[in-house]
N, C-alpha and C positions, 0 to 999 in steps of 0.2 A: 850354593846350589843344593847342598844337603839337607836345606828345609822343604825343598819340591817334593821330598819323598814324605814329609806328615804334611802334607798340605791338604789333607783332608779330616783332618783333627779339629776337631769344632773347639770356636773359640772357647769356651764355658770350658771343655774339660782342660784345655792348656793353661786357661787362671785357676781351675780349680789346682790341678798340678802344681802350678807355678807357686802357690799362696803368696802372691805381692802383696807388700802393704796398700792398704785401701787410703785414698785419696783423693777428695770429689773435686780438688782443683787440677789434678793431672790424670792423663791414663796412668793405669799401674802398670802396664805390660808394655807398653812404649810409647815413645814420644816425639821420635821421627816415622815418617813413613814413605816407603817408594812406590810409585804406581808406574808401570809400562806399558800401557796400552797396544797391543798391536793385533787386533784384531779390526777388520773394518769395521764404522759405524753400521750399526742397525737400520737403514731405511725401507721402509713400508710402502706401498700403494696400495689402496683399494676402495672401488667404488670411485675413481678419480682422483684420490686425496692420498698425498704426501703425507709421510710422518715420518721426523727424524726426531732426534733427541739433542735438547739442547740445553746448556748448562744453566742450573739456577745458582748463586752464591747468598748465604745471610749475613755475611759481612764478620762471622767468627769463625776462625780455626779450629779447628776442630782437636788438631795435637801439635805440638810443639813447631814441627818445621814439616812441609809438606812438598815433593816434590813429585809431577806428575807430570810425564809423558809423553806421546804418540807418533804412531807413526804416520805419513800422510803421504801425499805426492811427492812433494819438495824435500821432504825427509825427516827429519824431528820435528818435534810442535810441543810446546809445554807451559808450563807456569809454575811458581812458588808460592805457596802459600804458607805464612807464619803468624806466629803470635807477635804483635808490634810492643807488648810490654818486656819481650826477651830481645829482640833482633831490631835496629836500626836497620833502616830502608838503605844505606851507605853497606852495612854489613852483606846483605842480600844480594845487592846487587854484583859486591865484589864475590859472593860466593856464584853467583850468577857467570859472571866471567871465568871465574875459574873450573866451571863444570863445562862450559864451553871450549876453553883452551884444552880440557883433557877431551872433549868427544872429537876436536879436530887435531887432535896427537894421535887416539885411538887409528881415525881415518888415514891417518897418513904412513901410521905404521903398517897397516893393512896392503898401503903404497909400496912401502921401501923397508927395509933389512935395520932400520939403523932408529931406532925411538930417540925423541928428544925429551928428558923426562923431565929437564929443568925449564921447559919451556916460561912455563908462569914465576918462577925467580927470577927470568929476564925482566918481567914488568914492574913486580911489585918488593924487590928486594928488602927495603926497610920494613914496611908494613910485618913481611912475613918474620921479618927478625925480634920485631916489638912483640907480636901476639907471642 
């Protein structure tokens, strides 16, 4: 939460600050990213004609591992996007699960006095003892 307060620090002077090593196969500055959309979508009328905004994809990740967002009617809405030469589609998905198992722990503690924090070692015990 302590980065909300330079969040208006333009990227250029934070890699100038930063001097990472340069690297045209990765970002230098990071290689995950989180998006949280919750603002409504943008839609438009005028002159009879709808305009909403609607996703294009080029089929490349843009950084490492990408997770995004929103908020909607029904509640969250989101997607993952990664680099498939780093993360097996198996990997993803269990990481997928498990961001799930914590947003519906999140919600429940919200519920009740008593968090389950082991919830996702009840599923995947071995798994998590190999990694």
């Amino acid at each position: 939460m302590a980065a909300y307060a330079h969040q208006d620090l333009p990227y250029e002077r934070l890699v100038e600050e930063l001097k990472p090593a340069r690297d045209t196969s990765y970002n230098s500055v990071f290689q995950v990213m989180f998006i949280f959309q919750n603002t409504p979508p943008l839609v438009s009328t005028t002159s009879g004609l709808t305009l909403s905004p609607f996703e294009v994809h080029n089929g490349t990740a843009k950084v490492d591992l990408t997770l995004n967002l929103s908020e909607n009617r029904e509640g969250l809405g989101g997607w993952i996007e990664y680099a498939t030469d780093l993360f097996k589609a198996e990997t993803m998905a269990r990481l997928r699960g498990h961001f799930q198992t914590l947003l519906r722990e999140l919600s429940r503690i919200r519920r009740s006095a008593s968090p389950d924090c082991n919830a996702h070692r009840r599923r995947e015990p071995a798994i998590l003892r190999v990694e």
